[in-house]
C-alpha positions as CSV (number, residue, x, y, z in Angstrom):
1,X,-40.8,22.9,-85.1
2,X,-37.8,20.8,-83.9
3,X,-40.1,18.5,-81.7
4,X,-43.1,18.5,-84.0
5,X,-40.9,17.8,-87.4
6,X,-37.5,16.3,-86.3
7,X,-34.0,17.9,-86.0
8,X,-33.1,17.1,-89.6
9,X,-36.3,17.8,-91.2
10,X,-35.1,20.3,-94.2
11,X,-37.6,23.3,-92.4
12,X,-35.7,22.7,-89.1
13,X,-32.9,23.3,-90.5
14,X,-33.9,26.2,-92.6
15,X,-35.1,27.5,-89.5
16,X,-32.0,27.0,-87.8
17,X,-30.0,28.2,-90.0
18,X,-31.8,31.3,-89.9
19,X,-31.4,31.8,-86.3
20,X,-27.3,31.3,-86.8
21,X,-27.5,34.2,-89.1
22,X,-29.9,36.3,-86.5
23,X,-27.3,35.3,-83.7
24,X,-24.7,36.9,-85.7
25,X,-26.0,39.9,-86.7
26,X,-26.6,40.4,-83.0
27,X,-22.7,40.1,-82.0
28,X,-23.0,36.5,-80.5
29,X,-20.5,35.4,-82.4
30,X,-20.1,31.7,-80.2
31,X,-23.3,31.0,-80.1
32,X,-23.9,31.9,-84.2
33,X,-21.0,29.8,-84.7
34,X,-22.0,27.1,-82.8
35,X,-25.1,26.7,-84.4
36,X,-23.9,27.5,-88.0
37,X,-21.3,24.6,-87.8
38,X,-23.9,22.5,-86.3
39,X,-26.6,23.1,-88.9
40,X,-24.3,22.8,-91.6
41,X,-23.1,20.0,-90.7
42,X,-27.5,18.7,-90.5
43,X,-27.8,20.0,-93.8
44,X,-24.8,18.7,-95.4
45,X,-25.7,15.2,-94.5
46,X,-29.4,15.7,-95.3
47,X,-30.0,18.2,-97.9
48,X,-26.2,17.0,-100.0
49,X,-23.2,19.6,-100.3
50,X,-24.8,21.1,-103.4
51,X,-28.0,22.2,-101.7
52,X,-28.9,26.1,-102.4
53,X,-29.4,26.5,-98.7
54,X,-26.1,24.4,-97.5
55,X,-24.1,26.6,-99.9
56,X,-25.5,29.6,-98.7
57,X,-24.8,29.2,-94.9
58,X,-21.6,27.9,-95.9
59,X,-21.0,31.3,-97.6
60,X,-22.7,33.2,-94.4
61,X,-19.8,31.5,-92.6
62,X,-17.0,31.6,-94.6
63,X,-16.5,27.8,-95.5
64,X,-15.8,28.9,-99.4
């Protein structure tokens, strides 16, 4: 989707931040972090801090 859509388009990221949450639940904690921060970050600057989806990865990983 990445290639097709762009890195920041907002189903990318949704996508993304998905996977984060996936990586977690299966105990890769560095790699889930990694791309949490990352994709937060993404969706900070593109969706705005008050997004539904930005706040709920931000709650996922604990940035409340």
């Amino acid at each position: 989707m990445q290639r097709v859509l762009g890195g920041d388009h907002p189903d990318t990221l949704r996508l993304s931040s998905t996977l984060a949450v996936i990586l977690g639940a299966l105990k890769r904690a560095g790699q889930a972090r990694q791309r949490g921060e990352d994709t937060l970050n993404r969706m900070g600057r593109v969706l705005g801090t008050d997004h539904p989806d930005v706040l709920r990865l931000a709650h996922d990983f604990g940035h409340f």
